[in-house]
C-alpha positions in Angstrom: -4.1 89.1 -70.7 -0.4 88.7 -69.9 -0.6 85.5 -68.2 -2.9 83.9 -71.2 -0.2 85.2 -73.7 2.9 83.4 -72.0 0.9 80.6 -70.6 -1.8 80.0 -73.2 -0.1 81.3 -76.4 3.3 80.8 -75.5 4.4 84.3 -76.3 8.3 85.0 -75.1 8.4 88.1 -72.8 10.1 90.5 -76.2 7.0 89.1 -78.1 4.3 90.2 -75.2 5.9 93.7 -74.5 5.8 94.6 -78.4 2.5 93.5 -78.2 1.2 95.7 -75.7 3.1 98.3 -77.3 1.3 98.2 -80.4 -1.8 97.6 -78.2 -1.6 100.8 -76.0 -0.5 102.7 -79.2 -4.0 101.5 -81.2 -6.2 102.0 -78.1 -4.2 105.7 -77.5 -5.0 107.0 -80.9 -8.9 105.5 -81.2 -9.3 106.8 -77.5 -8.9 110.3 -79.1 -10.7 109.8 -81.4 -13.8 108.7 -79.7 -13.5 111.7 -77.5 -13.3 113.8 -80.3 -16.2 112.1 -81.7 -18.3 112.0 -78.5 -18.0 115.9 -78.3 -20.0 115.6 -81.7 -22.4 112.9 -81.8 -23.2 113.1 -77.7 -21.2 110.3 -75.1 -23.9 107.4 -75.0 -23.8 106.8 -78.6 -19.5 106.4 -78.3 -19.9 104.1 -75.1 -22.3 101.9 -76.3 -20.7 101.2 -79.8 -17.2 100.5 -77.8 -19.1 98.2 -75.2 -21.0 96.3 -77.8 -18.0 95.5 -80.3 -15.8 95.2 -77.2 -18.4 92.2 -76.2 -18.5 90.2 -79.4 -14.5 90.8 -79.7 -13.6 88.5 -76.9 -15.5 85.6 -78.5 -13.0 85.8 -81.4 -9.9 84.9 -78.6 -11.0 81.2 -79.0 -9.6 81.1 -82.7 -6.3 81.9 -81.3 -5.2 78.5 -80.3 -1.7 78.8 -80.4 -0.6 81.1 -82.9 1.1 83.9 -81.5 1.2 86.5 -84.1 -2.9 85.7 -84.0 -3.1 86.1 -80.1 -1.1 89.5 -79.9 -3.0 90.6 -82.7 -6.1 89.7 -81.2 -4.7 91.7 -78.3 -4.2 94.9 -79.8 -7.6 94.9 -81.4 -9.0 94.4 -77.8 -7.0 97.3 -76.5 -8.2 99.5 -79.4 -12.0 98.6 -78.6 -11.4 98.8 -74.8 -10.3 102.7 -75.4 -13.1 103.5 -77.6 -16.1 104.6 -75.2 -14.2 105.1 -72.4 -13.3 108.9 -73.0 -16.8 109.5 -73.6 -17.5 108.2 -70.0 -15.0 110.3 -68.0 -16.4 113.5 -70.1 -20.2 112.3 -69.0 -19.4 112.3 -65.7 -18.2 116.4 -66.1 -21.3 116.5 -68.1 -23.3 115.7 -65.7 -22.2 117.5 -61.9 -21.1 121.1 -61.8 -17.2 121.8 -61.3 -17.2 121.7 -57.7 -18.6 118.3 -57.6 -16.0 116.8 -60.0 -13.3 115.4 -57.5 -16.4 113.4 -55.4 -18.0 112.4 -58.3 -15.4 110.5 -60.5 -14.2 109.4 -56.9 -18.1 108.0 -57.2 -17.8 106.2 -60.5 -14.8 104.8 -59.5 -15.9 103.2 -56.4 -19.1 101.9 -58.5 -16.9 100.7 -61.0 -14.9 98.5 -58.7 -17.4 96.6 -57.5 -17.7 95.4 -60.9 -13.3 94.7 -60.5 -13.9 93.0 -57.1 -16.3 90.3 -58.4 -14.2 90.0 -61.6 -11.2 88.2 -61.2 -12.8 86.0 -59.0 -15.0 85.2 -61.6 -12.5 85.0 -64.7 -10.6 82.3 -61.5 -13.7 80.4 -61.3 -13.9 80.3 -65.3 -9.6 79.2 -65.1 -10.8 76.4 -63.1 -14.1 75.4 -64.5 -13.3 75.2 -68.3 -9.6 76.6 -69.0 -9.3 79.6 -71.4 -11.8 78.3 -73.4 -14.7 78.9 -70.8 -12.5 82.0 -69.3 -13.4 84.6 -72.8 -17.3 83.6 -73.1 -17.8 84.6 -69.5 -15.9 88.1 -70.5 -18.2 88.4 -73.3 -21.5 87.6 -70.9 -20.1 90.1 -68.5 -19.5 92.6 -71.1 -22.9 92.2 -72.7 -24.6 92.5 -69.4 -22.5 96.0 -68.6 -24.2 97.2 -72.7 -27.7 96.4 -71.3 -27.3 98.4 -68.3 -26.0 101.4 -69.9 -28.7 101.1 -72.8 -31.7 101.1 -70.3 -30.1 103.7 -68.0 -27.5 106.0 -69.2 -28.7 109.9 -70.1 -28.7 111.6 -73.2 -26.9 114.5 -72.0 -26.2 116.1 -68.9 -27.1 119.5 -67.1 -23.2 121.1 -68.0 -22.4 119.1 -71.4 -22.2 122.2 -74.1 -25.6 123.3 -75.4 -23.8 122.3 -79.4 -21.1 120.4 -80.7 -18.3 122.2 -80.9 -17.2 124.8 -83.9 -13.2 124.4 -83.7 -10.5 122.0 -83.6 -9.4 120.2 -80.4 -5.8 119.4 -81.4 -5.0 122.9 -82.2 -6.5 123.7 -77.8 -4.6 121.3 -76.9 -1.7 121.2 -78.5 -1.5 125.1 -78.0 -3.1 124.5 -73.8 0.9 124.1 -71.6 0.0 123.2 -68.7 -2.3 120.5 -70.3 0.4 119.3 -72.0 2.8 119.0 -69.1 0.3 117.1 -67.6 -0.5 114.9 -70.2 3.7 114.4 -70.1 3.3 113.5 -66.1 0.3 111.5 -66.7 2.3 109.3 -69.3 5.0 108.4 -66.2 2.3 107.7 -63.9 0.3 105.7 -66.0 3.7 103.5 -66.5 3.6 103.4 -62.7 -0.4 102.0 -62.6 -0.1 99.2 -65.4 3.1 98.1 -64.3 0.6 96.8 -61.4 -1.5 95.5 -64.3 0.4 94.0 -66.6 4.0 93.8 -65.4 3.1 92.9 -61.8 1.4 89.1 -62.8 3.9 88.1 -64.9 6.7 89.1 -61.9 4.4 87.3 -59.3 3.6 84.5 -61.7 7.5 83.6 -63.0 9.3 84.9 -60.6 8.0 84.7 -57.3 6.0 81.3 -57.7 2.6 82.7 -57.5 0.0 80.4 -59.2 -1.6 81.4 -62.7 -5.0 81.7 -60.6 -3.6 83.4 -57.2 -3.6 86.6 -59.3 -7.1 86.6 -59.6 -7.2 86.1 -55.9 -4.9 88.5 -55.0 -6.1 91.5 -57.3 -9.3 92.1 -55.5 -7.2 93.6 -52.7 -7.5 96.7 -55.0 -11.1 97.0 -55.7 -12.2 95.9 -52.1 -9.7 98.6 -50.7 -11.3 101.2 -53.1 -14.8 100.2 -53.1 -14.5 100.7 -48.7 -12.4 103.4 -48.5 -12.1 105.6 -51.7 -14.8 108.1 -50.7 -13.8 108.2 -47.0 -10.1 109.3 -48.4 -11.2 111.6 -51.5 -13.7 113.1 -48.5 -10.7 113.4 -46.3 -8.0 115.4 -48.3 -11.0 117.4 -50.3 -9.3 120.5 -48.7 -5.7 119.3 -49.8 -4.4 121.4 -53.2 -4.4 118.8 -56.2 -0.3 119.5 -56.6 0.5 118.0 -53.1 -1.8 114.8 -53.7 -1.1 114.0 -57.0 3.0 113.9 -55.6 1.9 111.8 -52.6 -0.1 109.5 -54.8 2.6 108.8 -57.4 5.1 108.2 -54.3 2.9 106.0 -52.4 2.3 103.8 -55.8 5.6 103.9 -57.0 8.1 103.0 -54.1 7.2 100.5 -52.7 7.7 98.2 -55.6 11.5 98.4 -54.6 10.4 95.8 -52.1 9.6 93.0 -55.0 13.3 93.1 -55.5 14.1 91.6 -52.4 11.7 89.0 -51.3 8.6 86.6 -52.4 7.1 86.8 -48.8 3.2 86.9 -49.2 2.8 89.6 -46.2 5.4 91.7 -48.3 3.4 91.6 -51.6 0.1 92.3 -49.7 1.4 95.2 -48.4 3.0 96.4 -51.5 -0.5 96.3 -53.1 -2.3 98.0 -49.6 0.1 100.6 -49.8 0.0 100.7 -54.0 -4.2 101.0 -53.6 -3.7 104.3 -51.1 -1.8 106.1 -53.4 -4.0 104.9 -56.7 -7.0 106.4 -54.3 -5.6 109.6 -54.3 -4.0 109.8 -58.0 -7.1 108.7 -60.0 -9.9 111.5 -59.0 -7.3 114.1 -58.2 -6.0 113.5 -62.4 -9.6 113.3 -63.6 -10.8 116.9 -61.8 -7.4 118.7 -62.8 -8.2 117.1 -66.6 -12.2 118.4 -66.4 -10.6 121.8 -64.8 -8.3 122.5 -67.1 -10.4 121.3 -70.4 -12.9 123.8 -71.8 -16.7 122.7 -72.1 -17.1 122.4 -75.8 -14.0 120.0 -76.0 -14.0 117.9 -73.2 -14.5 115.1 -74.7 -11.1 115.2 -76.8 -9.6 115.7 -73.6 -10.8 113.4 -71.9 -9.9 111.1 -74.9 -5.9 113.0 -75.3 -5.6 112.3 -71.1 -7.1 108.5 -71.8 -4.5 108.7 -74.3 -2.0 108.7 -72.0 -3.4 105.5 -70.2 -2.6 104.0 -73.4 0.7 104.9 -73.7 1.4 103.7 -70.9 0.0 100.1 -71.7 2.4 100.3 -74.5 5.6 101.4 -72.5 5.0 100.2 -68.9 5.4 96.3 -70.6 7.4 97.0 -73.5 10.3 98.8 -71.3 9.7 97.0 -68.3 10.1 93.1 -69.6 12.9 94.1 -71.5 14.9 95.5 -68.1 13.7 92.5 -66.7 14.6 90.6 -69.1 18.4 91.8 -69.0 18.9 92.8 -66.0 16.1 91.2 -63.2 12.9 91.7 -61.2 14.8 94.4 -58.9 16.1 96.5 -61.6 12.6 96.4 -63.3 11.3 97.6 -60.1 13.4 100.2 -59.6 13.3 101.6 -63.0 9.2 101.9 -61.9 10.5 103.6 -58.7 12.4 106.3 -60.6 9.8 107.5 -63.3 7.0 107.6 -59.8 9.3 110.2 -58.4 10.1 112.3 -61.8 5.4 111.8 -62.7 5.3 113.2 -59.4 7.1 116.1 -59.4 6.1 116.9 -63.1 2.4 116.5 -62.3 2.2 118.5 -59.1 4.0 121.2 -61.0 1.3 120.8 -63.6 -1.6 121.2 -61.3 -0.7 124.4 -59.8 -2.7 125.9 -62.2 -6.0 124.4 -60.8 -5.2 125.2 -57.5 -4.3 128.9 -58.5 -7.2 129.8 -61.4 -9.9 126.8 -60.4 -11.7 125.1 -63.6 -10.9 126.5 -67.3 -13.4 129.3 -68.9 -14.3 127.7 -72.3 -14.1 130.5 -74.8 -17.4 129.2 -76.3 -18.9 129.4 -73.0 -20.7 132.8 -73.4 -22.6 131.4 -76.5 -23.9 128.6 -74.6 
């Protein structure tokens, strides 16, 4: 997306990060919301409404030509229909094992999930080359509409562990009044800068500044999802018996250091090893976040926290760009990095503080568990 806004749209680096900032900030608070919502009218219902808009959306890209305010605009819709559905999918997935199961089984999804990844950049490449952008956001759409068939003909109603009812209270009054949810929603805002920095920020670096061609990213980006689609379960199996705190501090490390090395050379063994050793530490950070979220989220609301911890996905769509272009932009490609550097070390330490409370009391005790 950032490579079709500067290259395609002509958008200037201040324009693109305000863009994703408005983006991450729209796909943050409809996230929520279809958590919240999910907890009410059941999970399939929210994922197949996001998928299916989410499908027909990318058809409306090829009526951005080259207006920028358009494009961006475009882009934040995108983000907001991206973050619909997905909430309700990280709460089906607690639905649907019992707590002990959690850490292996959204290590599971995820490995399913990026076999999807691995054959998609590939794919949007081979779209780049074919037909330009103009053949590049039909094949999204086909893509997306073949992922809304799948999960029509195959995803459950409900699982064995999803709450008996919808829930009688509020979810922003839990989780405003739950702290050590909200110190790890705080930690998961820092590491999430850390992740899309590799997602958005990352391409455009590569891109301008290191002389990487617009369709070597597609190349290069299935390092990730070949890496985790081998090797995630064989790790998550691994450190099973490892406490979530000293993971998730080992994971932010491991993803945020070694972008200190961008700053110093364009050597293609140097950037392949940056996103090796980036993968290793994503492979322990992703299913250790989403089992401390289902451990420390009561049953009945799970949804809305899966949707406030998506949330902070969002946010840090909108701040990962939006602070690192602009550092970039004044100061350089090393100073950007080590800004990245700097918040791993502080998500780290914030998060593992966070999830001492997992390791010490195990999965939450939903109040409205008795009635169930």
């Amino acid at each position: 997306m950032g490579i079709w806004a500067v290259k395609e749209l002509g958008a200037t680096s201040a324009q693109l990060s305000y863009g994703f900032f408005a983006g991450a900030v729209a796909g943050g608070v409809v996230g929520y919301v279809g958590g919240h919502l999910s907890d009410v009218f059941g999970r399939r219902a929210l994922m197949l409404a996001g998928e299916g808009a989410f499908a027909l959306y990318m058809l409306v890209f090829l009526a951005a030509g080259s207006n920028v305010p358009l494009g961006l605009g475009l882009m934040v819709g995108a983000f907001a229909l991206a973050s619909f559905g997905g909430s309700a999918g990280q709460a089906m997935v607690a639905d649907l094992v019992p707590p002990d199961r959690h850490e292996a089984a959204y290590a599971s999804v995820r490995v399913a999930s990026n076999l999807g990844v691995t054959m998609g950049p590939p794919a949007g490449s081979v779209f780049l080359i074919v037909g330009g952008w103009d053949a590049f956001f039909p094949g999204v759409c086909l893509m997306a509409v073949g992922s809304w068939v799948v999960a029509y003909r195959y995803l459950p109603r409900r699982g064995a562990y999803a709450p008996a009812a919808p829930p009688e209270r509020g979810s922003f009054g839990v989780i405003l009044h739950d702290r050590p949810f909200v110190l790890f929603l705080g930690a998961s805002v820092l590491a999430s800068l850390v992740y899309v920095a590799y997602e958005t920020v990352l391409p455009i670096s590569l891109v301008e500044s290191h002389g990487l061609p617009d369709w070597g990213w597609g190349l290069l980006i299935i390092v990730n999802p070949i890496l985790v689609t081998l090797f995630q379960l064989r790790i998550t199996r691994r450190v099973a018996h490892v406490p979530a705190a000293p993971k998730y501090l080992a994971a932010l490390l491991l993803m945020g250091l070694p972008f200190l090395l961008l700053g110093l050379t364009s050597a293609i063994s140097v950037i392949l090893f940056v996103l090796i050793v980036f993968v290793i530490g994503e492979m322990l950070w992703v299913p250790t976040s989403q089992m401390v979220v289902a451990g420390l989220a009561p049953a009945d609301v799970r949804g809305a926290y899966m949707g406030a911890f998506g949330g902070t996905g969002a946010m840090g769509f909108a701040l990962a760009p939006f602070l690192g272009l602009q550092v970039r932009g004044a100061s350089g490609d090393f100073a950007m990095w080590a800004a990245f550097a700097g918040v791993a070390v502080v998500g780290g330490v914030l998060g593992a503080v966070a999830c001492l409370r997992v390791d010490r009391d195990g999965p939450a005790d939903a109040p409205a568990s008795a009635s169930l």
